[in-house]
N, CA and C atoms as an extended XYZ file, in Angstrom:
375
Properties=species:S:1:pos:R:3:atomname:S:1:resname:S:1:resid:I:1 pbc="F F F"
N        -0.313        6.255      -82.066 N   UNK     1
C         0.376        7.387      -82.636 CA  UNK     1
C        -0.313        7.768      -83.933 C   UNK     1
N        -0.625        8.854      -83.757 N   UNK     2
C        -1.512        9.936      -85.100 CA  UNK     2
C        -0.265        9.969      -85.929 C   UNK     2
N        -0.406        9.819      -87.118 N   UNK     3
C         0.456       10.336      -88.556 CA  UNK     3
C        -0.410       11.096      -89.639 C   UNK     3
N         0.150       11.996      -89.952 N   UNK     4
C        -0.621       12.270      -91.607 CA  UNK     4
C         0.674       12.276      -92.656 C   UNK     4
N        -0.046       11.226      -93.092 N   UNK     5
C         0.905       11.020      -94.505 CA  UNK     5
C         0.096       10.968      -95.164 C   UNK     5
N         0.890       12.140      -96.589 N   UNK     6
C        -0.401       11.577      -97.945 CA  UNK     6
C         1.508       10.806      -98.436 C   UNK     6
N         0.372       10.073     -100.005 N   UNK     7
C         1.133        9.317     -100.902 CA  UNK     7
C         1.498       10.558     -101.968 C   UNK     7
N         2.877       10.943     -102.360 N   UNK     8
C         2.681       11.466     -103.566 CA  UNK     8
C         3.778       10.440     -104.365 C   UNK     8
N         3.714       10.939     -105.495 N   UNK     9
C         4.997       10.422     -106.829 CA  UNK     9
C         6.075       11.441     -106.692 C   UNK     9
N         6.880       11.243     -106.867 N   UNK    10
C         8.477       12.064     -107.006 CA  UNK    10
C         8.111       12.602     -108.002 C   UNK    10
N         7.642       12.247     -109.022 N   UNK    11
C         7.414       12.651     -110.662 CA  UNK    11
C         6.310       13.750     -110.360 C   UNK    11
N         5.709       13.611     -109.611 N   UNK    12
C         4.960       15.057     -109.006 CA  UNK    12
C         5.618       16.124     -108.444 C   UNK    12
N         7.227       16.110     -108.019 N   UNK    13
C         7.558       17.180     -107.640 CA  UNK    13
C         8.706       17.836     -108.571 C   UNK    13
N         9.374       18.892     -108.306 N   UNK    14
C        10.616       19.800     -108.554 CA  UNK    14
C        11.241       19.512     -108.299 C   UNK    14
N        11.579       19.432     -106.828 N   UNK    15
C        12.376       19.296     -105.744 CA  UNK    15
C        12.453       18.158     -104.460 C   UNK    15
N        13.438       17.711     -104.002 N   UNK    16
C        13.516       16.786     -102.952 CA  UNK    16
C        14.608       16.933     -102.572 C   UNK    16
N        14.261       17.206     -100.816 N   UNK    17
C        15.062       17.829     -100.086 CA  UNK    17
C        15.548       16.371      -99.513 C   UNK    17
N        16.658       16.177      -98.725 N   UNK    18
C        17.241       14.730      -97.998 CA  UNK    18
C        17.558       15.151      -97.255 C   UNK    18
N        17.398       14.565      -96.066 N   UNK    19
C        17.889       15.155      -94.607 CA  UNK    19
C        18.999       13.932      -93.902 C   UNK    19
N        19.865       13.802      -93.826 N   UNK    20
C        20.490       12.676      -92.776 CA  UNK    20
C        20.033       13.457      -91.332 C   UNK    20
N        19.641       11.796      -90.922 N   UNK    21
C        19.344       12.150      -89.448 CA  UNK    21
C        20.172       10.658      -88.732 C   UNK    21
N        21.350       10.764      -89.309 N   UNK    22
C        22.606       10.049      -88.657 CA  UNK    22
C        22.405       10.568      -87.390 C   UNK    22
N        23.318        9.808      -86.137 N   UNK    23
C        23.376       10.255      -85.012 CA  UNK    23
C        23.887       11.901      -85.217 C   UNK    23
N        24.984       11.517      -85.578 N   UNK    24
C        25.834       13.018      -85.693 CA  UNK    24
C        25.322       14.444      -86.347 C   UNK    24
N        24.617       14.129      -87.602 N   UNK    25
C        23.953       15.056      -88.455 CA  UNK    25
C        22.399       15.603      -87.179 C   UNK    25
N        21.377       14.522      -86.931 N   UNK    26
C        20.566       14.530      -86.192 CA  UNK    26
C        21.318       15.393      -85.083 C   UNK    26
N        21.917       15.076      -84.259 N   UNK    27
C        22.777       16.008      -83.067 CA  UNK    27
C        22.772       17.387      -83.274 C   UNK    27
N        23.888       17.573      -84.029 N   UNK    28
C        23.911       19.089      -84.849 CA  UNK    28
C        23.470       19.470      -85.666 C   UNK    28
N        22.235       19.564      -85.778 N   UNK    29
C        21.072       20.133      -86.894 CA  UNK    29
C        20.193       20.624      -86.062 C   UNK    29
N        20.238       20.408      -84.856 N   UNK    30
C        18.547       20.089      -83.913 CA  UNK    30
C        19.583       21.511      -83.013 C   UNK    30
N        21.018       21.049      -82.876 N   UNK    31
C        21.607       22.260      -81.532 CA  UNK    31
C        21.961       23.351      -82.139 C   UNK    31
N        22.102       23.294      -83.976 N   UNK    32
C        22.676       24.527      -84.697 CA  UNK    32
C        21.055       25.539      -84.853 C   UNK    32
N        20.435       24.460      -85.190 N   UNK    33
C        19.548       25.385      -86.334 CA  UNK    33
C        18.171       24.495      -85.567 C   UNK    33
N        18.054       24.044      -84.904 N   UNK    34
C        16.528       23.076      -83.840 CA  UNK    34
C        15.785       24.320      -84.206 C   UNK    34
N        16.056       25.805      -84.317 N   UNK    35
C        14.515       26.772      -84.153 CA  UNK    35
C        14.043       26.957      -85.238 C   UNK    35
N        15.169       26.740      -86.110 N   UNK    36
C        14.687       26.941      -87.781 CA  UNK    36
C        13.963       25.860      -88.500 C   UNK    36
N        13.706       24.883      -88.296 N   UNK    37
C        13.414       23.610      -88.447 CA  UNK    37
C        11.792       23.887      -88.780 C   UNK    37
N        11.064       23.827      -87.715 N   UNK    38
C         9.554       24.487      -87.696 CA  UNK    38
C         9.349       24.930      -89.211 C   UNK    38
N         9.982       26.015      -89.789 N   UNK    39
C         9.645       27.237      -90.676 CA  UNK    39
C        10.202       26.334      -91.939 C   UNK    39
N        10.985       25.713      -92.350 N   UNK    40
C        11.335       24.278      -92.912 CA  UNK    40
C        10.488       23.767      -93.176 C   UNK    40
N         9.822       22.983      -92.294 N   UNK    41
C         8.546       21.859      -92.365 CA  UNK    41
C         7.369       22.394      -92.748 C   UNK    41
N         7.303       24.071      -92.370 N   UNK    42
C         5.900       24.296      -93.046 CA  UNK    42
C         6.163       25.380      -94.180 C   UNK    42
N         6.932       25.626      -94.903 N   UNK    43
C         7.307       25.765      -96.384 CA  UNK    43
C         7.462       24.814      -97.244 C   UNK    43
N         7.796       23.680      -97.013 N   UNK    44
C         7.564       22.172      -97.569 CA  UNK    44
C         6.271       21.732      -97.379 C   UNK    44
N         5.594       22.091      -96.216 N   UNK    45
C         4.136       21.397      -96.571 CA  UNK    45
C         3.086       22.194      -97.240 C   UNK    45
N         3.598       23.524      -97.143 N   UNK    46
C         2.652       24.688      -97.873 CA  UNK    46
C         3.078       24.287      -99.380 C   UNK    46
N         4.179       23.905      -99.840 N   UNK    47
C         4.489       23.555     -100.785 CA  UNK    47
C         4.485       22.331     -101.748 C   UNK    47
N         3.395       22.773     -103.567 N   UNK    48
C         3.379       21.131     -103.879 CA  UNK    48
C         4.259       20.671     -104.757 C   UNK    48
N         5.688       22.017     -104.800 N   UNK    49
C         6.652       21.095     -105.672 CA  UNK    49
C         7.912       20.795     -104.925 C   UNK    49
N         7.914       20.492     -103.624 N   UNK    50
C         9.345       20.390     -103.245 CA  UNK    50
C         8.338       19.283     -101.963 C   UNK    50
N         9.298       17.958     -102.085 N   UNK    51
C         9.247       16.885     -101.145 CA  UNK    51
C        10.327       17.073     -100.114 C   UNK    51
N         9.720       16.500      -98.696 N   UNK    52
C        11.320       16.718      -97.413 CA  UNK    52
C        11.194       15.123      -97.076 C   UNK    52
N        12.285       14.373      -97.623 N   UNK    53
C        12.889       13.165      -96.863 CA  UNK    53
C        13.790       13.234      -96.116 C   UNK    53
N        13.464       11.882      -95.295 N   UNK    54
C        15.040       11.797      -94.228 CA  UNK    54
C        15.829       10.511      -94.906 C   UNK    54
N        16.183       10.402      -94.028 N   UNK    55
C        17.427        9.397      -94.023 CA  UNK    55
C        18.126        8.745      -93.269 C   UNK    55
N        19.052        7.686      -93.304 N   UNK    56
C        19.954        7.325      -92.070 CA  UNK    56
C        21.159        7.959      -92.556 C   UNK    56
N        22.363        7.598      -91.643 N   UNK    57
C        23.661        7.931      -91.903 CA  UNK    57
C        23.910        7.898      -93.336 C   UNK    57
N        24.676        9.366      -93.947 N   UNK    58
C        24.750        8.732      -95.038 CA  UNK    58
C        26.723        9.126      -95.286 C   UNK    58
N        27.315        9.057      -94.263 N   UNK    59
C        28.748        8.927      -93.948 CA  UNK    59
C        29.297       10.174      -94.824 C   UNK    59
N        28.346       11.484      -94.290 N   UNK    60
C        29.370       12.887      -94.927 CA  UNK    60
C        29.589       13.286      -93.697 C   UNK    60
N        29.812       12.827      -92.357 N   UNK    61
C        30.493       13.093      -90.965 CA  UNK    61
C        31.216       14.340      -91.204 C   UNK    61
N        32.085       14.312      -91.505 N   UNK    62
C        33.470       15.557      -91.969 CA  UNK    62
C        32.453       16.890      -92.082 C   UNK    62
N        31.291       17.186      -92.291 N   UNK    63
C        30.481       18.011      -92.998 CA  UNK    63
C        29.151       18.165      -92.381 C   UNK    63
N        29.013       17.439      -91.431 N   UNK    64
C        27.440       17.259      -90.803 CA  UNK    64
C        27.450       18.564      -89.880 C   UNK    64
N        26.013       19.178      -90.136 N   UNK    65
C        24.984       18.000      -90.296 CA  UNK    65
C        24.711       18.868      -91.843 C   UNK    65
N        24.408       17.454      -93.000 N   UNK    66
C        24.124       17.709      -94.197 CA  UNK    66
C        22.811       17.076      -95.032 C   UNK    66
N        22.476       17.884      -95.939 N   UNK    67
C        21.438       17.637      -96.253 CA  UNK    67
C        21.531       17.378      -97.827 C   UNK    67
N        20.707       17.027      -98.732 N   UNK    68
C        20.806       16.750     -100.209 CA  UNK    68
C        19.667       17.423     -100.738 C   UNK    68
N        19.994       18.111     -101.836 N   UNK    69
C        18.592       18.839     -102.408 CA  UNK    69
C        18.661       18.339     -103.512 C   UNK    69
N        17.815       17.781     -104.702 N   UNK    70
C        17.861       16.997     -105.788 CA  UNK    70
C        16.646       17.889     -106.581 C   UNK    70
N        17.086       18.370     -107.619 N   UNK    71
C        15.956       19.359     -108.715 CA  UNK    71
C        16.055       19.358     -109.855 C   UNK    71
N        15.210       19.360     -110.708 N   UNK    72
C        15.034       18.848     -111.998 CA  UNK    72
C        14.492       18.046     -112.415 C   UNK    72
N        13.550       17.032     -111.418 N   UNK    73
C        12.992       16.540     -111.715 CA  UNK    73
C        11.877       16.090     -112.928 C   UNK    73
N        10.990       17.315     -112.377 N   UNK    74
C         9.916       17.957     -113.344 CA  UNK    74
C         9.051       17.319     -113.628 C   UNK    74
N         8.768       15.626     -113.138 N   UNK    75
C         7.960       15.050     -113.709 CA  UNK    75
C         7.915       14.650     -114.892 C   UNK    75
N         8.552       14.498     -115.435 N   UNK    76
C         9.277       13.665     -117.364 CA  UNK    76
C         9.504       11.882     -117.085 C   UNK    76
N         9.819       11.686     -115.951 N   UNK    77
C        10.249       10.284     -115.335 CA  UNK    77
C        11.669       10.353     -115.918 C   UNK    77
N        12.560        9.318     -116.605 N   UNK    78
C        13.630        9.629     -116.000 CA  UNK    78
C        14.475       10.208     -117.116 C   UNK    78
N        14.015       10.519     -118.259 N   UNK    79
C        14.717       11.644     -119.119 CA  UNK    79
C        15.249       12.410     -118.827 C   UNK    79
N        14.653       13.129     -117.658 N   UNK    80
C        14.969       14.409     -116.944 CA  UNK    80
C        16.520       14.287     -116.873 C   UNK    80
N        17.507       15.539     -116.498 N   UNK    81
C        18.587       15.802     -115.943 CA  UNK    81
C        18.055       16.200     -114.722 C   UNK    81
N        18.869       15.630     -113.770 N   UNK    82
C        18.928       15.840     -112.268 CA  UNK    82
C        19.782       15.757     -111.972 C   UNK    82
N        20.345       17.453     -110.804 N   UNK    83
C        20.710       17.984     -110.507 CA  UNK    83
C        21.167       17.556     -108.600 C   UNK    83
N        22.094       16.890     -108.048 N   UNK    84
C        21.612       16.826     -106.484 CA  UNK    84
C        23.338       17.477     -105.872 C   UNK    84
N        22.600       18.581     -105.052 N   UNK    85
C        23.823       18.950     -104.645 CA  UNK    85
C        23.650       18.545     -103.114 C   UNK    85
N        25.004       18.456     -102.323 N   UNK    86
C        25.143       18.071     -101.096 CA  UNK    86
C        25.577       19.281     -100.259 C   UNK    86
N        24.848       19.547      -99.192 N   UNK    87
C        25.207       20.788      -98.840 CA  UNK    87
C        25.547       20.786      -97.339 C   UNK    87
N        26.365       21.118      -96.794 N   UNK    88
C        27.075       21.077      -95.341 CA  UNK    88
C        28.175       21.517      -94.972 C   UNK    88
N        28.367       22.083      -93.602 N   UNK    89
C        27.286       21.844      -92.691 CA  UNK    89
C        26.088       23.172      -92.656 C   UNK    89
N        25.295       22.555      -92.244 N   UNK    90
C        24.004       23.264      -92.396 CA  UNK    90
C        23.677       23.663      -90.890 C   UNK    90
N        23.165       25.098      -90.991 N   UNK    91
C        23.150       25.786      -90.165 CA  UNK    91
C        22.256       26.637      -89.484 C   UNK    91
N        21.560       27.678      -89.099 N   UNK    92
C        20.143       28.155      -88.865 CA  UNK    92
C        20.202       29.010      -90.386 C   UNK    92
N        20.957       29.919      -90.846 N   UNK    93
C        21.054       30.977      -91.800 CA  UNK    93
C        20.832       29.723      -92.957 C   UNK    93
N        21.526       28.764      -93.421 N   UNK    94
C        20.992       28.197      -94.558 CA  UNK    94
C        19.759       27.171      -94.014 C   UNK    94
N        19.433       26.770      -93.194 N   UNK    95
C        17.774       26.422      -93.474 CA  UNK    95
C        17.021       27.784      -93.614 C   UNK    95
N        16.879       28.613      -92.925 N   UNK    96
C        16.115       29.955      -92.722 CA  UNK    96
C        16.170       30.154      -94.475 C   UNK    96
N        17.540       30.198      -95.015 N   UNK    97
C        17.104       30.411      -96.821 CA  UNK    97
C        16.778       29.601      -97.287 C   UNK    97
N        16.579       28.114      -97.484 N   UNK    98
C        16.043       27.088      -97.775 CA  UNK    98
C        14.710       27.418      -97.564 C   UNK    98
N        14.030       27.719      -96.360 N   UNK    99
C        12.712       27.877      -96.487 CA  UNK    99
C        12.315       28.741      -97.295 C   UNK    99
N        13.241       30.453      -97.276 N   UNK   100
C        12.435       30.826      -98.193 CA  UNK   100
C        12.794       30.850      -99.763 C   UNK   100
N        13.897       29.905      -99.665 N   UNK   101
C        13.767       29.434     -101.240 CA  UNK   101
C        12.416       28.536     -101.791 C   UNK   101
N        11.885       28.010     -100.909 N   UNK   102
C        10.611       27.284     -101.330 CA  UNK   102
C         8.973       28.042     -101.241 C   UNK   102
N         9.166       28.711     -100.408 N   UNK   103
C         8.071       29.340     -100.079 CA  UNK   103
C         7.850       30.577     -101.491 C   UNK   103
N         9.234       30.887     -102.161 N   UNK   104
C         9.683       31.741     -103.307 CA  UNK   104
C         9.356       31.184     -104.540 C   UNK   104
N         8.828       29.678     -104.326 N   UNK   105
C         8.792       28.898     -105.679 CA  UNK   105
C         9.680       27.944     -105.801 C   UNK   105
N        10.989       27.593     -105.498 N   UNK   106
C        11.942       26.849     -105.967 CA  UNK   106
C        11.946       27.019     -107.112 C   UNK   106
N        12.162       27.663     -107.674 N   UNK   107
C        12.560       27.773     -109.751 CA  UNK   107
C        13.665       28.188     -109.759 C   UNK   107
N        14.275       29.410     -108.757 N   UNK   108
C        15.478       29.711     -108.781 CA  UNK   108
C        16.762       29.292     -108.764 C   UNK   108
N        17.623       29.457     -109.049 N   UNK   109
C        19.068       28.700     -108.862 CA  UNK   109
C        19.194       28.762     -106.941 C   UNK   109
N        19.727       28.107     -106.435 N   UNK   110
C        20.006       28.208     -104.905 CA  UNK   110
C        20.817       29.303     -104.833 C   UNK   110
N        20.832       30.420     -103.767 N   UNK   111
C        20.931       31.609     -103.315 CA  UNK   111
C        21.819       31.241     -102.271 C   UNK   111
N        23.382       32.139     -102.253 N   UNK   112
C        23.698       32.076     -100.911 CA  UNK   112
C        22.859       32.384      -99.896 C   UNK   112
N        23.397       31.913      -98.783 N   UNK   113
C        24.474       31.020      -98.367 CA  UNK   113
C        24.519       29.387      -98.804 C   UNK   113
N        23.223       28.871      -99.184 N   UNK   114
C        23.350       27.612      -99.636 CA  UNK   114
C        24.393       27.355     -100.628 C   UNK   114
N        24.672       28.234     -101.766 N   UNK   115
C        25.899       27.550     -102.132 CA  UNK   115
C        26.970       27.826     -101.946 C   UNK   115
N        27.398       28.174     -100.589 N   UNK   116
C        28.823       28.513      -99.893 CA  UNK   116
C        29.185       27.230      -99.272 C   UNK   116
N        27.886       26.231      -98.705 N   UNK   117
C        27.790       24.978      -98.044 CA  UNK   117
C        27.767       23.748      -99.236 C   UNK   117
N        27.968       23.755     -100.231 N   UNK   118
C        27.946       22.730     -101.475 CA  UNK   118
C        28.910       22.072     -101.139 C   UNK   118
N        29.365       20.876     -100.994 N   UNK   119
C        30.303       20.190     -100.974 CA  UNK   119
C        29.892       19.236     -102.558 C   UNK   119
N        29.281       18.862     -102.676 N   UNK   120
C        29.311       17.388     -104.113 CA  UNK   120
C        28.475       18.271     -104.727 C   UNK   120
N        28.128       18.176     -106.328 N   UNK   121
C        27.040       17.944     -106.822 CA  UNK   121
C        27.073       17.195     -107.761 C   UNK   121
N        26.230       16.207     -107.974 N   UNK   122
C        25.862       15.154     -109.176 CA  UNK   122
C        25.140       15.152     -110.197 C   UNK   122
N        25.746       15.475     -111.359 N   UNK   123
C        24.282       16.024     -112.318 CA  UNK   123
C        23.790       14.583     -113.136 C   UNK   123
N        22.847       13.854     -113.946 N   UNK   124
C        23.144       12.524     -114.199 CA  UNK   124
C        21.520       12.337     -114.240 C   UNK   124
N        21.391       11.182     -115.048 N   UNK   125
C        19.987       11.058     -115.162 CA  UNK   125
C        19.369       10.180     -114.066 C   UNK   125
């Protein structure tokens, strides 16, 4: 099995996206929004300030399928204020703006519909 992975630092990015790919989240992410996904993965890879992780279950069931966006990073290490909001359930219309919130730069505040889907956010160093 072919992989391309590069190595980066977190402290190299803006942004980091979290994906649960719980059974349940994985399920309905792939049957809501499976076409939007593609356009996702390559606005994150065209992109060198926003990282896309996954995840296992991370027990927001009630809300799946959900994802975590964490910004503010900036590369300071951990002085920074960071920002991670939890957003679900996620759908084709909010990945479709997710992508082009990144492809836009990510500098902006998140744009509905993403924050109609906010359930938590954690601000905290």
């Amino acid at each position: 099995m072919k992989t391309n992975v590069e190595c980066v630092s977190i402290a190299a990015v803006d942004a980091v996206i979290t994906v649960c790919t719980g059974y349940r989240c994985a399920a309905l992410l792939e049957a809501s929004a499976g076409a939007c996904l593609p356009s996702l993965r390559s606005a994150v890879a065209a992109s060198s300030q926003v990282m896309l992780l996954s995840t296992g279950c991370v027990d927001a069931c009630a809300q799946a399928p959900v994802m975590a966006l964490s910004s503010g990073l900036g590369g300071q290490g951990h002085e920074d204020i960071v920002s991670t909001s939890w957003l679900g359930p996620i759908g084709p219309e909010e990945v479709c703006t997710l992508s082009s919130w990144i492809v836009a730069g990510s500098d902006e505040p998140l744009p509905p519909p993403l924050t109609d889907v906010v359930f938590v956010v954690r601000i905290g160093p």
